[in-house]
C-alpha positions, 0 to 999 in steps of 0.5 A: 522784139525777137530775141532767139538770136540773142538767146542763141549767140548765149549758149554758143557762148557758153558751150565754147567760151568768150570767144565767140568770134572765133567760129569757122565759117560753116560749123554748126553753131554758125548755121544756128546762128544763121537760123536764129537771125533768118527767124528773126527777120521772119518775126519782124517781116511778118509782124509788120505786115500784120500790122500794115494790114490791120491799120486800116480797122484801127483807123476806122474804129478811132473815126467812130469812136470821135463820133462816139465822144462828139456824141456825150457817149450815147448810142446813135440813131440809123440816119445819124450813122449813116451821116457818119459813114457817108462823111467817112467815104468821102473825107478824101474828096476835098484832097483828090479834086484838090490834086484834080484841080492842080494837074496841068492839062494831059499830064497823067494823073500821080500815084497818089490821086490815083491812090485816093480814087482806087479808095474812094471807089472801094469805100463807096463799094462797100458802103453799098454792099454794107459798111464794116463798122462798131455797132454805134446803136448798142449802148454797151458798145458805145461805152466799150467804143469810148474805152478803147485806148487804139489796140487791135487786140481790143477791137474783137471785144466790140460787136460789128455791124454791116450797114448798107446804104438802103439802111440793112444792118446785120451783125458780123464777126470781127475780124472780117472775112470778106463777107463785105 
């Protein structure tokens, strides 16, 4: 949590004494103070996009770590991980034809089934080109899958592959940098 405000408002105190209130409206202090809140709202602003961004990793490593533990922790053959990957792709099926169904005759479809068919079609998409996925065949990988506790941060100790839907693997960095 940032804390440059609180740091701040402190020394102001400090240099003019308790009375901190009692500042003109366009002095230097306030204008420190000004700063040092604007800083503030930067770090949070910037930390949750950071973390809007990252959410869907976390989401697809904690599927493949289940699948992991499902498995007694042993590393999985192609044809297993590509069952995986086709279940993770299409676990939004069931909800969008769901959604289908429900829509009256000629009414537009909602945000949200649209939401869920733009997904659908970039997971497919991906999966075609290779899907970005925690290596599942590595047995050193596999361990390190079921230790993790739901970090980002510990996302980049785990080895990445790129599993296409013809069965190519290639190995890749983490985190991605468009190479899907």
């Amino acid at each position: 949590m940032p804390k440059s405000v609180a740091k701040t408002r402190k020394k102001i105190s400090k240099k003019k004494g308790n009375n901190i209130t009692a500042l003109h409206e366009n002095s230097r202090d306030v204008q420190r103070l000004k700063r040092a809140e604007m800083r503030d709202h930067k770090l949070v602003r910037v930390a949750s996009a950071r973390r809007k961004h990252d959410q869907p990793l976390v989401v697809r490593a904690a599927y493949f770590q289940e699948a992991v533990r499902a498995n007694d922790q042993k590393p999985l053959e192609l044809s297993a991980i590509q069952n995986l990957i086709h279940d993770f792709v299409h676990q939004h099926d069931e909800d969008y034809s769901m959604m289908k169904k429900e829509r009256r005759a000629g009414r537009p479809a909602s945000t949200r089934e649209d939401m869920l068919k733009m997904k659908i079609a970039a997971d497919e998409k991906e999966y075609e080109n290779g899907f970005y996925m925690p290596d599942l065949a590595d047995t050193d990988n596999v361990i390190y899958l079921d230790r993790w506790e739901g970090t980002y941060t510990y996302l980049s100790s785990l080895k990445w592959v790129l599993v296409s839907r013809s069965g190519e693997v290639k190995v890749t960095k983490f985190p991605p940098k468009g190479e899907a």
